[in-house]
N, C-alpha and C positions, 0 to 999 in steps of 0.2 A: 380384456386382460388387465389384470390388476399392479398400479404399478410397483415395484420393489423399491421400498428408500431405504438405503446401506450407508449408515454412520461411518467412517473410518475411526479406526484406533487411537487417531493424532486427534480428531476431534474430540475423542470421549476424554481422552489424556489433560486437553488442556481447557476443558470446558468453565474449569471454577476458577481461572485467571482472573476473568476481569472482575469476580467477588472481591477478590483482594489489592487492585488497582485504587480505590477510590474513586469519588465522583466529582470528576470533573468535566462537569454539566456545563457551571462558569465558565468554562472556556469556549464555548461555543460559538460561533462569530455571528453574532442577532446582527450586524448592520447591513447582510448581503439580503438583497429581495428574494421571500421564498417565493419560486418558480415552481414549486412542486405541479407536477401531473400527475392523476391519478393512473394507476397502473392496469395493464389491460382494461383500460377504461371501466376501473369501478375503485371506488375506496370502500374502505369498513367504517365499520362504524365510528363517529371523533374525526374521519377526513384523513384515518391514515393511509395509504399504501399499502394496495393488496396485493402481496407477492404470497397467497396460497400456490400457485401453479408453478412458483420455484423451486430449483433443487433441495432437499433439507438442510445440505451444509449452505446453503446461499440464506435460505429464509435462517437458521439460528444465527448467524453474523448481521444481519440486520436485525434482529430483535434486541441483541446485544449491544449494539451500535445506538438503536434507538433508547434502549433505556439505561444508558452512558451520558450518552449526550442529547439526546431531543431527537427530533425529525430533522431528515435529512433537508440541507438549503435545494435540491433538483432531483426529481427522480424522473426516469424516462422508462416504457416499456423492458430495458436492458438492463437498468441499474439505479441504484440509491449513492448521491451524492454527499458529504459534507465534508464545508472549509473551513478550516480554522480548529477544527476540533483536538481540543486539550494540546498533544506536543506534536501535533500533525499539520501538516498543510493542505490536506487533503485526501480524504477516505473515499474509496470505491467501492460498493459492492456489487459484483455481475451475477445477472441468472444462469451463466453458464461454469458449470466446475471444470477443471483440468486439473486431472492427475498427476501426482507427484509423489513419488514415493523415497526422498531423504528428506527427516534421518527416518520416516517410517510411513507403512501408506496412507494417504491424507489428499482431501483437493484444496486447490488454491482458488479462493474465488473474493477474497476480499485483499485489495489493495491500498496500503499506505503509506505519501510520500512525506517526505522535510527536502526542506532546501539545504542539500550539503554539495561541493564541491570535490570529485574524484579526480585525483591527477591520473594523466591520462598514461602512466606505468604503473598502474596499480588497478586498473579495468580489466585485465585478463585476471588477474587475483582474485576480485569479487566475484565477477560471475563464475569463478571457477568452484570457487567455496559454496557457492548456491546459486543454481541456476534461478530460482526465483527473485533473487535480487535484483534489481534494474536501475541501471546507471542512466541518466538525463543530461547528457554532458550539455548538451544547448540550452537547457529551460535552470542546468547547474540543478537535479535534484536525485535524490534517491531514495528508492521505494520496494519495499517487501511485500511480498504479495502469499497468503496464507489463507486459514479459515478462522484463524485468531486470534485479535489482539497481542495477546501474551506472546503467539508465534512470532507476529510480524515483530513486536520489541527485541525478543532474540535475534530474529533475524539481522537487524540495523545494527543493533551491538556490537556483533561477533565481524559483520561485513565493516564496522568502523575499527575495533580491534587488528581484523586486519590491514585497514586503508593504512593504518597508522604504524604499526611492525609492533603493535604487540605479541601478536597470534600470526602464526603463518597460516598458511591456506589448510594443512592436515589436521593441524592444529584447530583452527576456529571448528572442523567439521568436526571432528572428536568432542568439544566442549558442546555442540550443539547437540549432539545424541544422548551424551550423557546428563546434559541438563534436561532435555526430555524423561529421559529412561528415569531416572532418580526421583520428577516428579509424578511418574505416575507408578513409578513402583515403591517408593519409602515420601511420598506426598512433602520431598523437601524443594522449597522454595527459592529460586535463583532473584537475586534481584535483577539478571539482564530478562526474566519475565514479567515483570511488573513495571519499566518503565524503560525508559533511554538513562544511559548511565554517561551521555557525554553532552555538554551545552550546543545545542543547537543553533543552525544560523539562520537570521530572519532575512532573507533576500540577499541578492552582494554576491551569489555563489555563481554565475551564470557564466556562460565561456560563450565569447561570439565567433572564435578561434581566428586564424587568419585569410587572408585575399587570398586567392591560385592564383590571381594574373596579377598585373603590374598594375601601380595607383590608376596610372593613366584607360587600362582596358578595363579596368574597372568600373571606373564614370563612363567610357563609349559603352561598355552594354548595360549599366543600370539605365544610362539615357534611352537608349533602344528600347527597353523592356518599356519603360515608361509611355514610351510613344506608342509603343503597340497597343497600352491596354486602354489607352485614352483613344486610339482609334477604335476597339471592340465596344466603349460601350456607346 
């Protein structure tokens, strides 16, 4: 049986983004060890990364990705890693898509975080504005998850728009269909598609939140825990 690969509409829509983003290649973090693996144990030709047997929407976000920024710092049978790339803290792309259809049908299969800090009245508001936004309250990060670039930039945008009370949650989702809809039907250009429109923070965002029990139950069971894992090994 032969298999069927079906573009969604949000892919074709937002496919000439990253033409108009710039190259920033320079930013790429050259001082991490590439760990790369070859994927289903073979590379192509150059020692890249053969994700032929991936979804379409997965294999054109890592081509995109790769001739952005370089090759990825890890890739593992599942996915194409890099850190540091341009205003990112780190890019994912997976072999597997899920479906998503606001503001139109599209999979999500490429993820990218920044380090920002959501106060924790304002996390039903994100995810409600889009379910593919993900709040990191412990690691203090947040991340769009899309099929591309330009999406994931809108996504962060509108989700900081609203952290912040400029957009409320109807509001941010209205702005996000019609920045879609506008560029693929009159090919006009938002700049919350071509980059982050707000200064990002480098580390500092991280919440350790508070103890449940008292200073004192605290030191008796971290002490216990301890004891225990020095008797397992």
């Amino acid at each position: 049986m032969k298999k069927v690969v079906t573009i969604s509409l949000f892919t074709i829509i937002v496919m000439g983004l990253l033409a108009s983003c710039g190259d920033n290649t320079s930013n790429v973090d050259t001082t991490k060890t590439d760990s790369t693996i070859s994927l289903n144990g073979k590379t192509t030709q150059g020692g890249k990364p053969d994700i032929s047997g991936w979804p379409e929407a997965s294999q054109m976000a890592a081509k995109d990705m790769m001739a952005k920024y370089g090759e990825p710092n890890e890739s593992t049978p599942r996915m194409l890693v890099w850190y540091n790339n341009g205003p990112w803290k780190k890019t994912i792309i997976y072999d597997q898509e899920v479906k998503h259809i606001f503001p139109v049908d599209h999979v999500d299969v490429m993820e990218q975080t920044i380090d920002y800090k959501v106060p924790s009245n304002k996390s039903t508001d994100v995810i409600t504005y889009d379910g593919s936004v993900t709040i990191r309250r412990t690691d203090g990060e947040l991340a769009a998850k899309c099929d591309k670039e330009g999406a994931n930039f809108l996504a962060i945008n509108l989700a900081n728009d609203v952290i912040t009370g400029k957009k409320s949650v109807s509001e941010a989702r209205a702005f996000y269909a019609t920045t879609i809809k506008e560029f693929a039907l009159q090919n006009k250009m938002s700049p919350y598609l071509e980059s982050l429109q707000f200064s990002v923070s480098k580390g500092g965002t991280n919440d350790t939140d508070k103890h449940g029990v008292s200073e004192e139950e605290n030191k008796q069971i971290t002490d216990a825990m301890k004891k225990m894992a020095e008797k397992e090994q």
